[in-house]
Backbone bond lengths (Angstrom), bond angles and torsions (degrees), N, CA, C in turn:
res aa  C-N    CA-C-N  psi(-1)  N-CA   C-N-CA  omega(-1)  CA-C   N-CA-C  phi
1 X - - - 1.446 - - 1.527 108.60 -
2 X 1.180 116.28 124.25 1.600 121.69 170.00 1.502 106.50 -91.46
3 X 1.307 114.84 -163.60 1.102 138.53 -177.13 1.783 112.79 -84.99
4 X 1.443 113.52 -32.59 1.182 93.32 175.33 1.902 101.78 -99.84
5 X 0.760 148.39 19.20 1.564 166.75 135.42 1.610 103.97 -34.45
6 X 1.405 106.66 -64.29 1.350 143.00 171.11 1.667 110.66 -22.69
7 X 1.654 95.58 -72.39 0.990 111.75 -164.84 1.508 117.18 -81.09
8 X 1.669 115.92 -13.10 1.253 114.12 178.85 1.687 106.56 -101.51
9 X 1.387 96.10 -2.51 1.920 85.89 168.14 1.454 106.55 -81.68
10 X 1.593 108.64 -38.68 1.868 111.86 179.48 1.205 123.29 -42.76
11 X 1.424 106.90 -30.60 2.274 121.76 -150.16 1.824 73.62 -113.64
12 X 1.092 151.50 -29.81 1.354 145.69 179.43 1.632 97.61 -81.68
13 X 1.438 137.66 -72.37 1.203 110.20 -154.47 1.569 104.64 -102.86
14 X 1.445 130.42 12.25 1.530 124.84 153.99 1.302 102.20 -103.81
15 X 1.653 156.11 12.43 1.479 139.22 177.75 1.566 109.34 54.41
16 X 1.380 122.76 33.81 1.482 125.24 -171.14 2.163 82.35 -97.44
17 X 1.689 107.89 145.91 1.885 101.02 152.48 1.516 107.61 -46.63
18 X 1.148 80.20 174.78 1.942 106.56 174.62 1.187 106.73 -85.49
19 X 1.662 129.94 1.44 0.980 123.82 -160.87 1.663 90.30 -126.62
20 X 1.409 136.99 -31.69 1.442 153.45 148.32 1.553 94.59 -40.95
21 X 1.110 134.97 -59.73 1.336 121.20 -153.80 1.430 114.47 -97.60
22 X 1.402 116.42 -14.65 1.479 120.68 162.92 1.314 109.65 -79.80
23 X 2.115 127.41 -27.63 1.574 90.99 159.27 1.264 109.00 -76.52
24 X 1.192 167.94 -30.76 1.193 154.18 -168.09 1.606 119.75 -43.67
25 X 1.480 95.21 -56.38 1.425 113.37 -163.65 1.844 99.77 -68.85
26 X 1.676 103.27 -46.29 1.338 105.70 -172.16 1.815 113.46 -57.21
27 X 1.435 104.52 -43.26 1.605 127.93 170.19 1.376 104.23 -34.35
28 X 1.346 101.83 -53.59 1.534 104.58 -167.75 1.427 115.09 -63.50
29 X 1.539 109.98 -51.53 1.303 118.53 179.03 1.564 114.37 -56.69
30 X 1.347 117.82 -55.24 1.254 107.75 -179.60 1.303 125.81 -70.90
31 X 1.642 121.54 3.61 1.243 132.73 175.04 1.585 118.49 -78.12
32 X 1.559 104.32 -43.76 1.425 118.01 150.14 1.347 125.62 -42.33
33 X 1.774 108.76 -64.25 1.804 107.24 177.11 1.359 118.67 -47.36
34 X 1.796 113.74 -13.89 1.391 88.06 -164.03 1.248 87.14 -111.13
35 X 1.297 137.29 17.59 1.595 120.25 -162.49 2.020 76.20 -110.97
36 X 1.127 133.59 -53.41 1.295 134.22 153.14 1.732 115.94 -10.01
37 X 1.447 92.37 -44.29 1.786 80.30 -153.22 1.502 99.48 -99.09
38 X 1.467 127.10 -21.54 1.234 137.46 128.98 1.743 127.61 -0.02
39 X 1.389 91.59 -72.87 1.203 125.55 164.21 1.424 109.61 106.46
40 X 1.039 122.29 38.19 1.674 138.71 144.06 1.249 112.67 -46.38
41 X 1.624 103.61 177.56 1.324 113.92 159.21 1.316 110.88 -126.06
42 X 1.164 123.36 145.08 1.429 134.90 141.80 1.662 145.96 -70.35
43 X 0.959 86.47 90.52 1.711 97.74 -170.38 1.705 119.66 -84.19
44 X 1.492 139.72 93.96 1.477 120.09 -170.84 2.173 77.09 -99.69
45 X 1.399 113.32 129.09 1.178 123.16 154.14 1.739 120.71 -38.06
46 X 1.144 133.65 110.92 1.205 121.40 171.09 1.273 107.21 105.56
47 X 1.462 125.19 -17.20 1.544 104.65 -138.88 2.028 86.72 -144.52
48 X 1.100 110.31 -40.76 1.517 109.02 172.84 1.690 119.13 152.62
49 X 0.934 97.52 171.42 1.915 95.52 -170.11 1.580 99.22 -122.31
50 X 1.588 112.16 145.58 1.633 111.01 153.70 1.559 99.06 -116.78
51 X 1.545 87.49 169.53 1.728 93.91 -169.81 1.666 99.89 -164.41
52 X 1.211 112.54 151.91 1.710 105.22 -178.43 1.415 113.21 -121.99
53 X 1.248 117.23 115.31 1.656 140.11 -166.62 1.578 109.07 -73.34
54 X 1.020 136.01 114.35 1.487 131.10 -175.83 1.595 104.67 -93.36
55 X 1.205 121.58 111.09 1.420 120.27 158.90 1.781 141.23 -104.79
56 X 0.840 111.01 133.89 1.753 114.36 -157.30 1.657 98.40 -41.63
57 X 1.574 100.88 -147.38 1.226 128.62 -174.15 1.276 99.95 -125.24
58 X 0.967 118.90 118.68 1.945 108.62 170.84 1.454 102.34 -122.85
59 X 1.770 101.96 -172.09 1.770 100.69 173.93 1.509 89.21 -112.97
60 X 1.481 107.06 149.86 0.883 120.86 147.50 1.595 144.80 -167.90
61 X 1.116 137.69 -154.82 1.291 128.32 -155.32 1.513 118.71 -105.36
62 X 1.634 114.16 130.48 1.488 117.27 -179.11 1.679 109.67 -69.95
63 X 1.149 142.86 105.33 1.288 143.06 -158.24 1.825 112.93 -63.11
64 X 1.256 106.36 -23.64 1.392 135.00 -172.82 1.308 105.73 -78.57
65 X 1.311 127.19 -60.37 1.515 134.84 -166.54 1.503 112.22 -120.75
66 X 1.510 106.70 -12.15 1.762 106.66 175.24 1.459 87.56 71.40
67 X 1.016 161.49 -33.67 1.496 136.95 178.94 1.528 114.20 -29.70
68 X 1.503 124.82 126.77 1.571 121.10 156.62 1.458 114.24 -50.47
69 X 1.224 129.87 147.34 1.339 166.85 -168.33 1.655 130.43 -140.65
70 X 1.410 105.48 140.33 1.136 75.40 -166.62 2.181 92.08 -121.84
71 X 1.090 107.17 138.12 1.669 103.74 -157.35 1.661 105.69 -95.72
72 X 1.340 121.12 104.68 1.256 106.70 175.13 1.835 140.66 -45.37
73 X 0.894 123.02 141.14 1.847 121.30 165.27 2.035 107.17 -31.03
74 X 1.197 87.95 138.29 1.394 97.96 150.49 1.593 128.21 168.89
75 X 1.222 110.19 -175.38 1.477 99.29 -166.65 1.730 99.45 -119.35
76 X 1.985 104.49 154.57 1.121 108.43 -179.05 1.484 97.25 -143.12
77 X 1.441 118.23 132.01 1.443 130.47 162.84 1.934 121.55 -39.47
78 X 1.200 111.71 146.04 1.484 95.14 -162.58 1.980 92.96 -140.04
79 X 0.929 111.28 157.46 1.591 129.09 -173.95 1.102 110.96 -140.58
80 X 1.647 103.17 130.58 1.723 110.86 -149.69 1.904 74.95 -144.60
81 X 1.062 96.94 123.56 1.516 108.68 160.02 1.074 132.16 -82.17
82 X 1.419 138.05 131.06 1.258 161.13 -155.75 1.762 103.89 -77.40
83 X 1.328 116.99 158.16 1.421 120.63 177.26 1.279 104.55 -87.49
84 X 0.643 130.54 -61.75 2.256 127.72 -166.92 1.748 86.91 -70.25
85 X 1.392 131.19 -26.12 1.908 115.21 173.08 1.479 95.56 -66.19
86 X 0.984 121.55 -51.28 1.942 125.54 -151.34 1.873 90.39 -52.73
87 X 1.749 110.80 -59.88 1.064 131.29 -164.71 1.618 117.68 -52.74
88 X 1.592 98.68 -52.22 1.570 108.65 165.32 1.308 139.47 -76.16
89 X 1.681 112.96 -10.90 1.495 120.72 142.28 1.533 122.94 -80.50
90 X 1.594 118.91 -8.45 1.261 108.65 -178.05 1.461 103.55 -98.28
91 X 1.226 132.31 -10.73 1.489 135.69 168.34 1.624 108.08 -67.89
92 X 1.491 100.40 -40.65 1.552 91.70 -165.76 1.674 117.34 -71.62
């Protein structure tokens, strides 16, 4: 399921336009990016968490030429699965 998948199950099983349910869906998403970039977490109960992992600077290696490198800090969004998701994909 993508994003526009998304949006035609929303405007199908609430009777919202296609144009009602793409802001919704979009709302949602960008409500997340920013609670993300913030550096919150996102918690949907049941269903799964994002969260953003901060990692240093280390050295390391150009795979191509083996030259040392040295790799800057940064942060990456993270997806943590929910207990009743784990459960309801492992039934199916």
């Amino acid at each position: 399921m993508n994003k526009q998948d998304l949006i035609i199950v929303l405007k199908d099983e609430t009777g919202l336009t296609k144009s009602e349910a793409k802001a919704v869906v979009n709302l949602f998403f960008d409500e997340m990016s920013n609670a993300l970039t913030n550096g919150d977490r996102v918690e949907i109960r049941g269903l799964c968490s994002f969260y953003v992992k901060n990692y240093k600077a280390y050295s390391g290696r150009n795979p191509k030429t083996g030259e040392p490198t040295q790799v800057k800090s940064k942060k990456l969004p993270f997806f943590k699965c929910g207990k009743e998701l784990k459960e309801r994909v492992d039934k199916a």
